[in-house]
VEXVEX-427641 format. One record per residue (C-alpha): residue number from 1; residue in three letters; x negated, y negated, z negated. Coordinates in Angstrom, 3 decimals, m for minus. Layout:
N
> NUM | ALA | X | Y | Z
...
//
This chain:
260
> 1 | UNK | 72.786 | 25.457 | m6.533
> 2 | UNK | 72.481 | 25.343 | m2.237
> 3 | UNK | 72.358 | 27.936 | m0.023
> 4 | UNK | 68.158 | 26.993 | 0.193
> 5 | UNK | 67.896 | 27.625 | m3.351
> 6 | UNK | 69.614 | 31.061 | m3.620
> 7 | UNK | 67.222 | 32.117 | m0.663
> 8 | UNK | 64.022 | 31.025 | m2.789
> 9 | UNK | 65.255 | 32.694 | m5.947
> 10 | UNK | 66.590 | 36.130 | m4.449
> 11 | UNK | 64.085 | 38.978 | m4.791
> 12 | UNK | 65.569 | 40.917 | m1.826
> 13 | UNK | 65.706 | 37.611 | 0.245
> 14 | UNK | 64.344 | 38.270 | 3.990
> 15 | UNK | 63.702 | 35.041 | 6.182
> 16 | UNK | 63.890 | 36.119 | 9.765
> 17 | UNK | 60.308 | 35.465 | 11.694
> 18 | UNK | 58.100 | 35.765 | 8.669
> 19 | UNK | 55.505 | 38.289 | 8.049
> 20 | UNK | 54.793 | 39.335 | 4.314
> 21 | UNK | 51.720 | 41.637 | 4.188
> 22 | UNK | 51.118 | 44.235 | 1.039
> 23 | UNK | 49.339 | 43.108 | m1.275
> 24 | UNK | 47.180 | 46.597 | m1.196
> 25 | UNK | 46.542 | 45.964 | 2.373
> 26 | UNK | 45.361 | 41.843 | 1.927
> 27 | UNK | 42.683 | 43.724 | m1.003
> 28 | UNK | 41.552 | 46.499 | 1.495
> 29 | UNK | 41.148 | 44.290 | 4.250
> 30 | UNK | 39.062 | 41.451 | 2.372
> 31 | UNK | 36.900 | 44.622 | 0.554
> 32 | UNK | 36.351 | 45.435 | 3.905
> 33 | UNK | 35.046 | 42.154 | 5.544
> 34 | UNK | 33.297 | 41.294 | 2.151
> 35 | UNK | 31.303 | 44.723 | 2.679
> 36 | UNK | 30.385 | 44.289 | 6.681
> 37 | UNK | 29.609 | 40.521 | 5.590
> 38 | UNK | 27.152 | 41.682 | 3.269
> 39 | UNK | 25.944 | 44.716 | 5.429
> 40 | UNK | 24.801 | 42.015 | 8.676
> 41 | UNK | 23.141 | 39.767 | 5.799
> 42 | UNK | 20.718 | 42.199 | 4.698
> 43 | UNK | 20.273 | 43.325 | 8.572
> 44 | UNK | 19.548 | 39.587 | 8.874
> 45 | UNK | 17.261 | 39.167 | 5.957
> 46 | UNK | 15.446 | 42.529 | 7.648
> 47 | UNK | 14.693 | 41.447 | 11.204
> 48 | UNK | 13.462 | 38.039 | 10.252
> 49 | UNK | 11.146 | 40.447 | 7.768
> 50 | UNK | 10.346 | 42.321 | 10.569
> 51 | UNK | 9.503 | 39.240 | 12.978
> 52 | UNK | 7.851 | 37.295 | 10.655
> 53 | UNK | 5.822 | 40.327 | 9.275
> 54 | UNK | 3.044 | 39.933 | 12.492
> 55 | UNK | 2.599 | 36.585 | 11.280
> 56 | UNK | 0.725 | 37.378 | 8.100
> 57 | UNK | m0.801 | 40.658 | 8.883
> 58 | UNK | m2.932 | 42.110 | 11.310
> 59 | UNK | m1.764 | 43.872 | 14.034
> 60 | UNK | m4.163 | 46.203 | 13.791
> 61 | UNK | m5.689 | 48.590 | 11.559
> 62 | UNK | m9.389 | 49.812 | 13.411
> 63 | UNK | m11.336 | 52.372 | 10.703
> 64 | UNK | m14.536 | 52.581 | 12.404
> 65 | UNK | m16.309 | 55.734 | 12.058
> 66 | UNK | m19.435 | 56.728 | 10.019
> 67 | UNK | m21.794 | 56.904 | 12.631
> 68 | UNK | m21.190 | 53.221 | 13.715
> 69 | UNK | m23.428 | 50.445 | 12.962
> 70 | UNK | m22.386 | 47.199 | 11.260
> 71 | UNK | m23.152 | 45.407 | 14.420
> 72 | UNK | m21.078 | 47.288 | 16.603
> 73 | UNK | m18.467 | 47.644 | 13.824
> 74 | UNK | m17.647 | 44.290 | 13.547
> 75 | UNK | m17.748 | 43.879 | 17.609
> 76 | UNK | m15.293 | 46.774 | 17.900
> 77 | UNK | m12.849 | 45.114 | 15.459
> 78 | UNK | m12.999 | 42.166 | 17.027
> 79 | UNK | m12.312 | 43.479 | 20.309
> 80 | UNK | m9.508 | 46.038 | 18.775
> 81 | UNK | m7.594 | 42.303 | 17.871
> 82 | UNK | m8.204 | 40.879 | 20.717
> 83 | UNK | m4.477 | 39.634 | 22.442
> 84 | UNK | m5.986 | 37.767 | 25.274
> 85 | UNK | m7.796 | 40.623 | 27.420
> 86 | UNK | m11.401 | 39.554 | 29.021
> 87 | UNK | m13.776 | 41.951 | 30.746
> 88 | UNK | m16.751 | 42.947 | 28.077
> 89 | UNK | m19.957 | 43.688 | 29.183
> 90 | UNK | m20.076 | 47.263 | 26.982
> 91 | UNK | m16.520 | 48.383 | 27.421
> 92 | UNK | m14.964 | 49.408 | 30.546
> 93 | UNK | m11.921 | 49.000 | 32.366
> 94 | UNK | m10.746 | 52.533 | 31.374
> 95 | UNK | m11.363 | 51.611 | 27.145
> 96 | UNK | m9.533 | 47.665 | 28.446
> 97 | UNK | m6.101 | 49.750 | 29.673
> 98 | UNK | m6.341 | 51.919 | 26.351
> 99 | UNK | m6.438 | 48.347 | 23.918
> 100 | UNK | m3.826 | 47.316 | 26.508
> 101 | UNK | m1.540 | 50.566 | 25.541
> 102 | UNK | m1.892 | 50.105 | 21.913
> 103 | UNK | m1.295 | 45.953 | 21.833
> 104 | UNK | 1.819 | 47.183 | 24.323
> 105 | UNK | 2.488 | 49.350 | 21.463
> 106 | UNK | 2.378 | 46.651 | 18.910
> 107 | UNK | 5.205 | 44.337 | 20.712
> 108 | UNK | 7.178 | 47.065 | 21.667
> 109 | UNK | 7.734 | 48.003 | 18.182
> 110 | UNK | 9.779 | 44.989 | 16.969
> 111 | UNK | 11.392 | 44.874 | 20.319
> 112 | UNK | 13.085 | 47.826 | 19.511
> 113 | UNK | 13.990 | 46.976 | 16.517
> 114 | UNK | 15.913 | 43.318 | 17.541
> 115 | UNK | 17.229 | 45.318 | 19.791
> 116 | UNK | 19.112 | 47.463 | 17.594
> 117 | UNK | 19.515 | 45.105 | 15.091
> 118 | UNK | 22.088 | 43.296 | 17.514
> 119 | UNK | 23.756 | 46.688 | 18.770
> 120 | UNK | 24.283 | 46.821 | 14.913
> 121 | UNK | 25.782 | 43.777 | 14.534
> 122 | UNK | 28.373 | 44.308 | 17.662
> 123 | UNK | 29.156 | 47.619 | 15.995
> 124 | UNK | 30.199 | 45.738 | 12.952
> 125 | UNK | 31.210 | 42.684 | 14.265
> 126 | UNK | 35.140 | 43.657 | 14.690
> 127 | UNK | 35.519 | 44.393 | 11.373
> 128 | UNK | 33.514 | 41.028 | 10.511
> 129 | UNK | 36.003 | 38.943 | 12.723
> 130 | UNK | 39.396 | 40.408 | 13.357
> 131 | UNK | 39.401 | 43.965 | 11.959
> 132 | UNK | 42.900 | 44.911 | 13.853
> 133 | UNK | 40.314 | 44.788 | 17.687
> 134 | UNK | 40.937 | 48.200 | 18.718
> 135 | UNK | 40.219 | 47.744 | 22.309
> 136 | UNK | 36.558 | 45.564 | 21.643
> 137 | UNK | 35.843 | 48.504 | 19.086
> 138 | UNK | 36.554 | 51.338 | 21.642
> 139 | UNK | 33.883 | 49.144 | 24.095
> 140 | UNK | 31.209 | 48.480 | 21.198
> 141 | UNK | 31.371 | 52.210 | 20.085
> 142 | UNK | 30.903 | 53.508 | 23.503
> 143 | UNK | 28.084 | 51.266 | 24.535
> 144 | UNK | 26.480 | 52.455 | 21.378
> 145 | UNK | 27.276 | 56.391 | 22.456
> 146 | UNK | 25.836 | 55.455 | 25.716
> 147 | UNK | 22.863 | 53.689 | 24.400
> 148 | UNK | 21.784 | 56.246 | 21.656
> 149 | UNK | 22.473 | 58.890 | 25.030
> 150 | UNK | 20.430 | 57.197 | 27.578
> 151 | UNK | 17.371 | 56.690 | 25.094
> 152 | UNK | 17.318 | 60.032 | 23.928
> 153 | UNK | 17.402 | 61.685 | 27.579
> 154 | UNK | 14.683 | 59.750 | 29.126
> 155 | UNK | 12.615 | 60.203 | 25.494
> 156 | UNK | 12.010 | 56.664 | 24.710
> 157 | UNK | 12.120 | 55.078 | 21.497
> 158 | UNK | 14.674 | 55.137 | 19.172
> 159 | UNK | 17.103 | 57.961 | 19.055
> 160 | UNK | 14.391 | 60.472 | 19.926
> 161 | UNK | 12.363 | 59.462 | 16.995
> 162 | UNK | 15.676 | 59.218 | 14.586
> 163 | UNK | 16.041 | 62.946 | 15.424
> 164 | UNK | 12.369 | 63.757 | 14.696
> 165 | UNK | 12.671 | 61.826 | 11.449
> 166 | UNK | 15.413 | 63.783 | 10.582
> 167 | UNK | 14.349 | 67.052 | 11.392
> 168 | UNK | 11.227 | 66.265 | 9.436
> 169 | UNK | 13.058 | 65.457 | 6.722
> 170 | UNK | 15.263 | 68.635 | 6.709
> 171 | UNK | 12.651 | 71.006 | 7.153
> 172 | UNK | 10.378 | 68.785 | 4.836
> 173 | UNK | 7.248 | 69.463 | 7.469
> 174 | UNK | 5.245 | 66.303 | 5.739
> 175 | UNK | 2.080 | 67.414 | 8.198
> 176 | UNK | 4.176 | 65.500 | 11.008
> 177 | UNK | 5.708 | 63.246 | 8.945
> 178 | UNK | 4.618 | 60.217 | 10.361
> 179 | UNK | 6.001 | 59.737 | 13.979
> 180 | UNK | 3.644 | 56.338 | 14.155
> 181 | UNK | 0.567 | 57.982 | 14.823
> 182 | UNK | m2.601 | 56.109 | 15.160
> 183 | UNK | m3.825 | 55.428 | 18.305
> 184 | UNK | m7.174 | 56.341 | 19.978
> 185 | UNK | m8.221 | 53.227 | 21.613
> 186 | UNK | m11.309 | 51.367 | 21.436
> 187 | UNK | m13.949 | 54.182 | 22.445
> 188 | UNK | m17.552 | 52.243 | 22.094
> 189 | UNK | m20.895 | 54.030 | 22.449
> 190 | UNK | m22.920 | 54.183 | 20.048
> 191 | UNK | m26.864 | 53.588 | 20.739
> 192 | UNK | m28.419 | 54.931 | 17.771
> 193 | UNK | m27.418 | 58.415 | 19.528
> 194 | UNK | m27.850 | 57.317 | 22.864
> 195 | UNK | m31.467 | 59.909 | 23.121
> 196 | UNK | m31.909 | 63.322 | 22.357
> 197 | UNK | m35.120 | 64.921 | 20.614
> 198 | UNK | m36.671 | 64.381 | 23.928
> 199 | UNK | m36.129 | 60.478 | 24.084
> 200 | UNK | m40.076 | 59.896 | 24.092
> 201 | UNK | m39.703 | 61.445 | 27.917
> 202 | UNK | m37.653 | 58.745 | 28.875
> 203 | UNK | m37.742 | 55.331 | 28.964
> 204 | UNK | m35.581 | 53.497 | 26.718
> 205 | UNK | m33.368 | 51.972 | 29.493
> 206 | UNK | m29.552 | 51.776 | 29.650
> 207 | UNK | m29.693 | 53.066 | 33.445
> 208 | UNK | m25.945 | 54.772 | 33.577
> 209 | UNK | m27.151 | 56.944 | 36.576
> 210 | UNK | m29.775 | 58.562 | 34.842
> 211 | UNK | m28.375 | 62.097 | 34.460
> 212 | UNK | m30.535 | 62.575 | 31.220
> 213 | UNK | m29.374 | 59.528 | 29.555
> 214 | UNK | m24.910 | 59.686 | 30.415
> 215 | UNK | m25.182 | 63.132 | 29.075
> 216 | UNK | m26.445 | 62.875 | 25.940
> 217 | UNK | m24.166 | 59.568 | 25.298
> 218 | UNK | m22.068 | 59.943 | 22.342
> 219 | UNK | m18.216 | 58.022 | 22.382
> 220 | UNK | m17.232 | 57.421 | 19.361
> 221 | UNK | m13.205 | 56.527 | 19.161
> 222 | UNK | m12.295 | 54.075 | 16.861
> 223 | UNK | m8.829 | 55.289 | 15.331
> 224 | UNK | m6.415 | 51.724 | 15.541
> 225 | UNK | m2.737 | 52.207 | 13.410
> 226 | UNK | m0.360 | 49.597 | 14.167
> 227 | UNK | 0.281 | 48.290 | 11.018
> 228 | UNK | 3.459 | 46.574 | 11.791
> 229 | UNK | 5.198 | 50.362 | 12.876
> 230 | UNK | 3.622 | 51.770 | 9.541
> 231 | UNK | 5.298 | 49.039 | 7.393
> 232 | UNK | 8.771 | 49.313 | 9.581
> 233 | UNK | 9.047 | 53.314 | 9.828
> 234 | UNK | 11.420 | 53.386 | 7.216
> 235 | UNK | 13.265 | 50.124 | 8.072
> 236 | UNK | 13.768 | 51.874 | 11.514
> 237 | UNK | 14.855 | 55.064 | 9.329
> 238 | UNK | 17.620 | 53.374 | 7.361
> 239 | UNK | 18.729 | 51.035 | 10.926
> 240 | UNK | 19.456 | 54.715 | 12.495
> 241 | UNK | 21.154 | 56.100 | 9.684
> 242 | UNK | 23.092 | 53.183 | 9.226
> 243 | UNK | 24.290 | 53.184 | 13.200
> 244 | UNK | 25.364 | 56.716 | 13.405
> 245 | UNK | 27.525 | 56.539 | 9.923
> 246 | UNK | 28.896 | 53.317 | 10.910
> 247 | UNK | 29.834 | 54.612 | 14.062
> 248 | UNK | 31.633 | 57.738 | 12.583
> 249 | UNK | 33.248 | 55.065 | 10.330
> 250 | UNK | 34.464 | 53.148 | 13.309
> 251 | UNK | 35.249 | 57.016 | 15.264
> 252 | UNK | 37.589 | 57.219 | 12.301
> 253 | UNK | 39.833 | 53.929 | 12.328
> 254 | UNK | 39.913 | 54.550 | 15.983
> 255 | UNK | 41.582 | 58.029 | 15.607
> 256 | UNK | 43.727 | 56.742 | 13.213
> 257 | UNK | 45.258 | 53.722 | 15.146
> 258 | UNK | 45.482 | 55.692 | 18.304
> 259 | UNK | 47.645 | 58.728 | 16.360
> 260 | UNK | 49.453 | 56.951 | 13.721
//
């Protein structure tokens, strides 16, 4: 038997140069990727939902009131769903900026959520690719501090309605439950109540400066809900959860390879 073949067959053999990892620590670390593999799949398989959810429903939900007339009904829904803004003869350019709001509304929503979909994925990404990146970890966890930060001070989107959701859920207040409220856009007068009791006095004329007629005109808002925010509240619920625990689950392998 050679030199060679003692070195193969000796358990307490040691080649100089050559790295042999535990075999608890290979398991850990493929658990590990196997997990955040999974976890940016189903984020995956949700934003495509998400994106392609538009597609096959209506932006839109308009519940017209009572009071309104089939005729003007089905003209207010159509103009509700209108993307491509023209100037209507009924509806002025005050009623045009509030359809504008809520459409604005409507992209916004999935914007959001892309958004944090791929602050998501950079959060998990290290562990995805080379688990050991401390340094692009620290980065990726502090742009996400910063992030969450910024939105929440100047009261935009995201973190300040993770909070409310939260709180809601703590103090189990289901009156506000739904941070998605439905938007009053859409107002359209209706001309069955255009005259009072005293219409016989006047002529039946749409004259706008005729103080007798503009002050017995009755607006009637159409209530619009964004569908697409309904269906996606609690997608956005479980996307915030999962950012702040897999943050403190990054927070935690950072203090442990900085003070091991």
């Amino acid at each position: 038997m050679n030199r060679s073949e003692v070195l193969t067959l000796s358990p307490d053999s040691r080649i100089k140069g050559v790295h042999r990892s535990h075999p608890s620590m290979d398991k850990s670390l493929l658990s590990c990727m196997t997990v955040n593999k999974i976890t940016i799949s189903l984020l995956i398989v949700l934003v495509v939902s998400i994106a392609l959810f538009p597609l096959v429903w209506k932006p839109l939900d308009c519940k017209c009131p009572t009071k309104f007339s089939e005729e003007n009904c089905q003209y207010a829904n159509a103009y509700c769903w209108t993307r491509d803004l023209r100037d209507t003869d009924s509806v002025g350019q005050a009623w045009r900026d509030s359809v504008e709001n809520v459409q604005f509304g409507q992209e916004f929503g999935p914007r959001v959520f892309v958004s944090f979909f791929v602050v998501a994925v950079l959060l998990l990404l290290p562990h995805y690719i080379k688990p050991e990146s401390t340094i692009y970890l620290t980065a990726v966890f502090g742009t996400i501090l910063a992030f969450l930060w910024l939105d929440f001070t100047l009261q935009t989107s995201f973190a300040k309605w993770g909070w409310h959701r939260f709180q809601q859920i703590w103090t189990h207040d289901s009156k506000t439950w739904h941070i998605f409220t439905q938007e009053k856009a859409c107002n359209f007068k209706e001309p069955a109540v255009f005259y009072t009791v005293n219409a016989e006095d006047h002529e039946h004329t749409e004259n706008s400066e005729d103080p007798e007629y503009t002050k017995n005109v009755d607006v009637l808002t159409l209530q619009c809900a964004l569908t697409v925010n309904a269906w996606s509240e609690g997608m956005f619920l479980v996307l915030w959860v999962g950012l702040v625990l897999s943050g403190l689950f990054n927070f935690r392998k950072l203090v442990i390879a900085v003070f091991k």
